[in-house]
N, C-alpha and C positions, 0 to 999 in steps of 0.2 A: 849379379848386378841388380837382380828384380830384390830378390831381399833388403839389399844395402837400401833401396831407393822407398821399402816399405817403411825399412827403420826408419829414415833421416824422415817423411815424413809424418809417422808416430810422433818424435820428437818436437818436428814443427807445433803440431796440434798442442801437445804434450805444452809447450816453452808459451804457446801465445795463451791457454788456460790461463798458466801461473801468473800472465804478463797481466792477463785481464782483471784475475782476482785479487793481484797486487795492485793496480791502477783502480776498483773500486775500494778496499783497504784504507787508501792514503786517500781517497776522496771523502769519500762517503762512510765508512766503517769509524767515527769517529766516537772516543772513549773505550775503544777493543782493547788498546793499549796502555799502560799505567803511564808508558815515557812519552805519550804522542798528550803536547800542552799547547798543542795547537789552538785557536778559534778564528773564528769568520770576524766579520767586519765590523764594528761599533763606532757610529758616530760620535764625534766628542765638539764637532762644527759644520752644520748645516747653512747652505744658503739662505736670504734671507731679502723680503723685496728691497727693491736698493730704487731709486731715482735719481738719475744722473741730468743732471742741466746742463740744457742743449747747448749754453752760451758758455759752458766750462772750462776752463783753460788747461782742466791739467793732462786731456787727450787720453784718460784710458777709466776702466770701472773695472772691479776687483768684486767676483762672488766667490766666496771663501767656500772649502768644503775640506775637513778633516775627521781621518776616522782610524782608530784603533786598530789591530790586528796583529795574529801572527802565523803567516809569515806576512812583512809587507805589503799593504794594498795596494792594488793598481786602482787607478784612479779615469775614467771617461765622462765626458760630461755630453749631455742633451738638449735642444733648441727646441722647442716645438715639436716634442718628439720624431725630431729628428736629429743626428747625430754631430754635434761639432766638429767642425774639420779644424783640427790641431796643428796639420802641416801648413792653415791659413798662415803669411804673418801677419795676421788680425788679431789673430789668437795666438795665448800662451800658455804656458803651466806653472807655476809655482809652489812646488808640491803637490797638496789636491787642488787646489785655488785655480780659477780661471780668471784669467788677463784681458780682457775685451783694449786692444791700442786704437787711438782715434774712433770709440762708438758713432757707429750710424745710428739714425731713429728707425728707417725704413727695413734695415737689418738686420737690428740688433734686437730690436724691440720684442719682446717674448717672454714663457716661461722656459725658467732653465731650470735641470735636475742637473747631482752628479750622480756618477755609478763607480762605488767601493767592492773591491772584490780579490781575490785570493781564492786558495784551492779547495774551501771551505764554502764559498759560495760568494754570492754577491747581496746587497743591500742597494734599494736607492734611497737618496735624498728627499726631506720638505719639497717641493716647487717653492721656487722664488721667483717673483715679476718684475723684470727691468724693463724701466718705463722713461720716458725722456719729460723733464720736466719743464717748461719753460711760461713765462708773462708776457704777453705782446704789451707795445704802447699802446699809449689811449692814442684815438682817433686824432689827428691836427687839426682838424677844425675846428673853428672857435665856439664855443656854445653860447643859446642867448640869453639875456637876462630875465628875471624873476619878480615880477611885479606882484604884490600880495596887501591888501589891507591889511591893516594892524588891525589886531584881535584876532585875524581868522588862523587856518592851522593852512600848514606846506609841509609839501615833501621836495627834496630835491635827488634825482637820479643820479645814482653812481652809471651803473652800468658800465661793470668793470669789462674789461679787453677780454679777449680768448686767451687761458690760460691751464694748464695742468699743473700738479692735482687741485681739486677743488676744496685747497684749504686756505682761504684768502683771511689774512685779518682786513679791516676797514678804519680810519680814519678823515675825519676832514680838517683843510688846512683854510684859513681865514686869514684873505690878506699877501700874507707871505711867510716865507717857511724860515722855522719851523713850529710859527703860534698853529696851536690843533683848537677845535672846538672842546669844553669843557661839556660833557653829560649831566644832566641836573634832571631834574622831572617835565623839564621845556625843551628840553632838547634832548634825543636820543639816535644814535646810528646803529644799525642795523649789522649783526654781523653773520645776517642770511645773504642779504642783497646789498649791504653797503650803502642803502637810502640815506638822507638824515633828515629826518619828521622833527619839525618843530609845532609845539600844542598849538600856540595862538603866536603868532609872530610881533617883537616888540620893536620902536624905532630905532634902537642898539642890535637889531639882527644885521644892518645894511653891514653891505661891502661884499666881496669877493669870496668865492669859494671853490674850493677843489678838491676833491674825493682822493683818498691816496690810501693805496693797494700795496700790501704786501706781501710776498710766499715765504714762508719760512723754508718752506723743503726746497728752495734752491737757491734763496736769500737776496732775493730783488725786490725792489722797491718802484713805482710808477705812479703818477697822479697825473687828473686829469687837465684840461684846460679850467680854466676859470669858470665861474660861473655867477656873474653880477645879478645880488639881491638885493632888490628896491625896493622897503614898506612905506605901503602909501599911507599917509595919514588920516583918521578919522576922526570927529568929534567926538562922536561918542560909538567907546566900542561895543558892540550888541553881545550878549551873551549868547552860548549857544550848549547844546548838550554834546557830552563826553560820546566819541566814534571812534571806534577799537581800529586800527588800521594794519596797527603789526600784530597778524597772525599767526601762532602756531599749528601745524598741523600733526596728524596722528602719526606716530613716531616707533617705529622701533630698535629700541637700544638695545646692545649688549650688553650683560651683567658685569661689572667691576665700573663698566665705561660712567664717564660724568656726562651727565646730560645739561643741555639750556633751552630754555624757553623763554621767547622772548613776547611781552603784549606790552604798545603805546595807541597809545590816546590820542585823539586830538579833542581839542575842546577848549571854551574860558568860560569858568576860570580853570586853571589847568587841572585836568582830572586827578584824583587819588587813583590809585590802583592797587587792589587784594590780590590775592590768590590763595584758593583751597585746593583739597583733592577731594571729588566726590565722595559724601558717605562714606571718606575714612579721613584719620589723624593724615597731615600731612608727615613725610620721611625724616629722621631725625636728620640726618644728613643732608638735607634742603636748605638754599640761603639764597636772601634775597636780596637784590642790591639797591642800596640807598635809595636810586629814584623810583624801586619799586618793579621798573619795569622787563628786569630779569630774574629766571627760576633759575637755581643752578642744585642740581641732586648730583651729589657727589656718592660716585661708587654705589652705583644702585645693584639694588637686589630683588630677585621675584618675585618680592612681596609690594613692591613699587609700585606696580604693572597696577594701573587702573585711568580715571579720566580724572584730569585736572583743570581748572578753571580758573578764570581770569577776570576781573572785575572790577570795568572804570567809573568812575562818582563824580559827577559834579553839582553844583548845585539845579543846574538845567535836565539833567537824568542821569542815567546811567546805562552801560551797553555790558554785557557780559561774552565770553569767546569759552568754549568746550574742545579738547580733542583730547586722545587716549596713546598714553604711554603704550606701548608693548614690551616685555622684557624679556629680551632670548637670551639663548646662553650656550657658548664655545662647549666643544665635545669635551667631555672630561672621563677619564678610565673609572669604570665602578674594578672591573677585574681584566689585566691585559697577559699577554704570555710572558712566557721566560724560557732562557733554555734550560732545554728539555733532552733527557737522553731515554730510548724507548728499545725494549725488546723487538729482534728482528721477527715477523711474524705477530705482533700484537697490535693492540687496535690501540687509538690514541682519540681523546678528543680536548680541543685547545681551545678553554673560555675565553673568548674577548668582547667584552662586554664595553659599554660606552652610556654615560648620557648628557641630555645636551639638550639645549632647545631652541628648532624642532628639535626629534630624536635622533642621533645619527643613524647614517648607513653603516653597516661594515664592509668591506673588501679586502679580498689579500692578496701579497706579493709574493711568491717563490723566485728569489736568484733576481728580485728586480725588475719583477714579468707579472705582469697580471695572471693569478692564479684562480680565485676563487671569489664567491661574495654568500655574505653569512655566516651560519656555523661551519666551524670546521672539524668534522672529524673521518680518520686517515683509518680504514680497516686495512689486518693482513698487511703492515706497513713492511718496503722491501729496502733496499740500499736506493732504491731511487727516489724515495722520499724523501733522503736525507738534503742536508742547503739550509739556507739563511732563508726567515719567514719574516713578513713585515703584516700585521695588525694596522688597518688604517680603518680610523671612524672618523665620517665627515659628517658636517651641514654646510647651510647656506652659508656658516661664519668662518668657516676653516677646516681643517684637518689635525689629529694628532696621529703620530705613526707609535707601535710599538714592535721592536724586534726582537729577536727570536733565533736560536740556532737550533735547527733538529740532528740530532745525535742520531744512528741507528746502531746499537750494540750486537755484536754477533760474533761468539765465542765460545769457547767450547767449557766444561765445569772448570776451574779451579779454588782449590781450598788455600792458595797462599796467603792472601790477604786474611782472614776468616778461617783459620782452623778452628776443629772441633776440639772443644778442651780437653785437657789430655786425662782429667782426674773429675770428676762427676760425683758429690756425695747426694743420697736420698734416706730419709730416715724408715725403718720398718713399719709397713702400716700407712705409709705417706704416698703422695704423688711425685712425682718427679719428670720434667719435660727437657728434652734432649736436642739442643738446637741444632741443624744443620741448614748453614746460610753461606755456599759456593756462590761467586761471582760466575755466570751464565747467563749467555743469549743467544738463542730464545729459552725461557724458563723450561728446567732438567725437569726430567721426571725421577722421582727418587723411593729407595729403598732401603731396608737396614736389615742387616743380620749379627743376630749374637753368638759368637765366637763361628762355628761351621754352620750353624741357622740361622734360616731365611724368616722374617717377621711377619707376620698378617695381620691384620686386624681383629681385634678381638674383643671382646666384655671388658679387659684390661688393658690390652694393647690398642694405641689409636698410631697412627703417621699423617700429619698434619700435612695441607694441601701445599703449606710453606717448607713444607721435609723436615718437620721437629716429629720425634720420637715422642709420645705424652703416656706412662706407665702409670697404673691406679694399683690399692692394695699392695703394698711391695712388701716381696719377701726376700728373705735372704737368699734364695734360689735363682734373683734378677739380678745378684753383682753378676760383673763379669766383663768383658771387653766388648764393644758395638761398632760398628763401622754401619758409616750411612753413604749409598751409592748415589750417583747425581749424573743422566746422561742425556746430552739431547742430539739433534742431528751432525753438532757439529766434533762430537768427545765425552769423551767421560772420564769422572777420579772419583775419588773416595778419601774419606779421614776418618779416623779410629781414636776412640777416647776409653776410659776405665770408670764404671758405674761402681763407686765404694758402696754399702749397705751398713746404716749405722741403727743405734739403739735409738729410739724413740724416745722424745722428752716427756716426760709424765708429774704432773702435779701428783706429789705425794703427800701432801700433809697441807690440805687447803684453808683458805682463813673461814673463821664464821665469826656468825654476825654476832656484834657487841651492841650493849646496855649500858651508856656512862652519863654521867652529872658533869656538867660545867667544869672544868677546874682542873679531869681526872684526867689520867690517862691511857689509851687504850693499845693493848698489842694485835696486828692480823699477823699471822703467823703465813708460813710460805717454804713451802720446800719441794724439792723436784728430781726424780733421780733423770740422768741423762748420758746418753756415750761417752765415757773419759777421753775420748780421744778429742773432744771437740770442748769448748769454753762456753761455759754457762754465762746468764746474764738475768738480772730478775730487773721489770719494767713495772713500777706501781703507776697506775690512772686513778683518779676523784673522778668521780659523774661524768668519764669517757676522757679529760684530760690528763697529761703524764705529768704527772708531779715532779719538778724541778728541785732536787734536795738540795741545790745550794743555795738556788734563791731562798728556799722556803724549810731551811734547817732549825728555824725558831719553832717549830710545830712537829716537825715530822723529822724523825733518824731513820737510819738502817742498823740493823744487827749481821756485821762482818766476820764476828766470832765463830762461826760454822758454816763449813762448807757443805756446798749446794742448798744452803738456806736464805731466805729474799727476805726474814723476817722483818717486818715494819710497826716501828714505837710511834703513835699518836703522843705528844705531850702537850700540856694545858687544852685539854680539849675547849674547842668554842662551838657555839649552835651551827655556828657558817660549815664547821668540818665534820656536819652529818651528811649521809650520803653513800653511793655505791663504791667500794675500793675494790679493785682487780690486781690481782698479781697474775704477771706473765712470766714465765720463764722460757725461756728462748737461747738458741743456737742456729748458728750459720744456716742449718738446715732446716731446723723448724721448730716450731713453740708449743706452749700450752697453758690456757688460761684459767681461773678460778676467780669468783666473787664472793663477797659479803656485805651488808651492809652495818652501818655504824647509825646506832641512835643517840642523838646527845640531850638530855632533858637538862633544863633549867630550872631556880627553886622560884615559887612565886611569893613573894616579899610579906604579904600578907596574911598568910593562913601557912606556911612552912609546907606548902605542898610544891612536888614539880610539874615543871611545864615542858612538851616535850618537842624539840625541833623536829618536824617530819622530813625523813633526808629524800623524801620526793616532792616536794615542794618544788616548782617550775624556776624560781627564784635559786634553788639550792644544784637543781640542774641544769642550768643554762648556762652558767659562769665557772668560769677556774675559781680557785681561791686566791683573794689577795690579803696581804695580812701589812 
């Protein structure tokens, strides 16, 4: 009975091993496999801020979240880091998507993530901010009238209602709706505060007015109560100097974004208004509008970034306003990761680089989880490194994420994919390198023996760190059969190929150097003995380029009439085809070259003497021939 109870549990141990090493395998041991086309989770729809209006009829908000994978991702999503309750019915699923039915403000109001994930690991999402957006009315009470000399300048206050977000356009209504006030250099609204500054007030300013507010991001409209202008009249209206009212202040934008600046005047007679950028060309991309009193830089860039100025005229003086662009800029990837499949037992390290301005940070995610911040690099990486990595570079402007699947290979040699070729030629007198490249991890240690010997290294013999065989001086005494050994902790194989030993290519009959006159024609001669077993090939080069015989057959033949001869005919020589010729002769395995040079002299017209092209002239060596 003691026996039976030792075996059964041996066996235990024995079953829960296999159980564990199969349960990291299918986790974590990812690419060990050629049939495992497995991957973790890829987003293809991230959430994204959304503003939902408080006054909205249609009682729900939709944050989209879809992501790639196989097998299947499961899908969770997060509230303020903390967890969405799904079984709410507040809450829904629609595939990855989250259903918010009748949004609260008080409840709902937050940043959401989702979380993508399968058995490969998990990823999370951008953050997206859902926010409730809404316009209150203007106040009911009646506002009171505006009494102003003519000549002098007014503003009248919007002072729009409590409202999110703070992206209000402005208009004013005169009268009754829907006449707006017309913008001219007398009149301008503000679309910081919604004021409307009029320069000097005329007796065509009277009547009614009212400030009318609108949000786009949730598409309401409100205006205010009235507001009765009454210019008093004067005799004579006094002049007075140009007083900058609408100011810009110093700003920083982000790069792509369009910027405005706005500067009004008051004054009579109604001021002009400039604008420069200090001490540099104002941006090509800058336009100003008719009454002068808007900048608008479209799509700016950091070369923007300086102080800009404003400048009102009238005949009474003038006032000027300064303040300074800043121009930052969203994180942008100089170098981000990718998956990565890595030896178990080796070291890895995963560039992700960012810039941006300021500069970003970096931070990373493993499986979804705050992992790291900075560089990242992984010594002695195990099966437990393995999982989905996310790359995040932030600033004050946002975030970009990049993901990532880490692989960890671990496997024992095989030469299936990658056999060692089965036939190997090397010429006598040549070198000749012997590859062997087994799929293994962690990287084999490897060895070779020819036919019953074992290799070492030697004066001749090398065994590359990568397990290529590299033989120097070869004699005929190096055919023969090689097998190269490859083993690491986890196995070992071997593959066996046949090193042929062939005759060496040798220029037998090399060309020299010729003496021709304009006109004539010259022959380099060329011939080469070489192993019959293998197919000759002869390569002519001018001044280092290979002469093309079919573009260029009006000058240059071949002589086909005998074999193993490359011989090459010059005909009508010209000055341009002085210079170095090479014949190569060459086979599969290996070549052999020879030069000469060609002199071509020309007659000089005058005196029946020649002249002669120097075929190293920089002009004769720097170009192919063109004819």
């Amino acid at each position: 009975m003691k026996m039976w109870l030792l075996v059964s549990h041996l066996m235990i141990i024995s079953f829960t091993t296999c159980l564990a090493e199969f349960t990291w395998h299918r986790r974590y041991g990812h690419g060990v496999s050629e049939e495992d086309k497995g991957f973790g989770p890829i987003f293809e729809e991230q959430p994204i801020n959304t503003i939902y209006p408080e006054e909205s009829l249609e009682g729900k908000v939709s944050l989209n979240c879809r992501a790639r994978a196989s097998p299947f991702p499961v899908y969770k999503w997060r509230m303020n880091n903390g967890d969405v309750d799904l079984t709410s019915d507040r809450y829904s699923m629609v595939g990855g998507n989250l259903v918010i039915n009748n949004p609260d403000k008080q409840k709902d109001a937050g940043t959401y993530y989702c979380l993508a994930s399968n058995n490969y690991g998990m990823v999370r999402s951008t953050e997206a901010i859902l926010s409730f957006g809404y316009l209150d009315p203007f106040p009911p009470e009646e506002r009171p009238e505006v009494r102003v000399k003519e000549g002098k300048g007014m503003v009248l206050l919007c002072d729009p209602p409590y409202h999110f977000p703070d992206d209000l356009s402005y208009r004013w209504l005169l009268n009754e709706f829907p006449v707006f006030i017309t913008m001219d250099k007398r009149r301008f609204v503000s679309q910081t505060n919604g004021n409307l500054y009029i320069a000097n007030v005329e007796a065509s300013d009277k009547g009614n007015y009212s400030c009318f507010v609108s949000s786009p991001s949730i598409t309401k409209s409100v205006f205010s109560k009235f507001i009765p202008l009454i210019p008093i009249p004067e005799r004579t209206t006094k002049p007075y100097p140009a007083d900058i009212v609408v100011q810009f202040k110093d700003i920083y934008a982000l790069m792509g974004q369009n910027v405005t600046l706005e500067c009004f005047a008051l004054g009579n007679p109604v001021p002009d208004i400039r604008w420069r950028k200090v001490l540099e060309p104002m941006p090509s991309t800058a336009e100003i509008s008719t009454s002068g009193a808007v900048l608008k830089i479209f799509n700016i860039q950091l070369e923007d970034e300086g102080i800009y100025e404003c400048e009102a005229e009238n005949i009474r003086g003038k006032d000027k306003h300064q303040a300074r662009i800043y121009v930052q800029a969203f994180p942008e990837w100089v170098e981000h990761i990718n998956d990565t499949e890595v030896d178990i037992g080796s070291d890895l390290y995963w560039p992700c680089i960012a810039t941006g301005k300021p500069i970003p940070t970096i931070r990373w995610l493993k499986n979804g989880y705050a992992y790291h911040k900075g560089e990242l690099r992984l010594y002695d990486v195990t099966f437990e490194n393995a999982g989905m990595y996310q790359c995040i570079a932030e600033n004050t402007y946002g975030a970009i994420y990049a993901n990532a699947e880490l692989k960890i290979l671990a496997l024992a040699p095989t030469f299936e994919m990658n056999p060692m070729k089965k036939k190997i030629l090397a010429a006598k007198g040549g070198r000749v390198i012997i590859e062997c490249k087994p799929k293994a991890a962690p990287k084999p240690k490897f060895s070779w023996s020819k036919g019953t010997e074992w290799l070492v290294n030697s004066s001749r013999i090398l065994i590359w760190e990568d397990g290529s065989l590299e033989i120097n001086n070869i004699t005929r005494n190096d055919g023969g059969v090689y097998t190269c050994f490859a083993e690491n902790n986890r196995g070992k194989a071997n593959s066996t190929g046949t090193l042929v030993i062939t005759d060496p290519t040798r220029i037998i009959l090399a060309p020299i150097n010729a003496d021709i006159t304009v006109g004539e024609n010259a022959t380099m001669q060329c011939a080469a003995s070489f192993d019959p077993a293998l197919d000759l090939t002869f390569v002519w080069s001018f001044n280092g380029y290979v002469i093309d015989f079919n573009k260029e057959n009006i000058h240059y033949q071949r002589n086909f009439m005998l074999d193993a001869n490359g011989e090459l005919l010059i005909r009508n020589a010209q000055l341009k085809h002085a210079g170095r010729y090479t014949c190569t002769a060459q086979t599969i395995v290996d070549n052999s070259s020879a030069s000469a040079d060609l002199v071509v002299r020309g007659k000089n017209r005058k005196n029946g003497e020649k002249s002669m092209a120097d075929p190293f002239l920089p002009v004769c060596a720097s170009l192919p021939p063109t004819w």
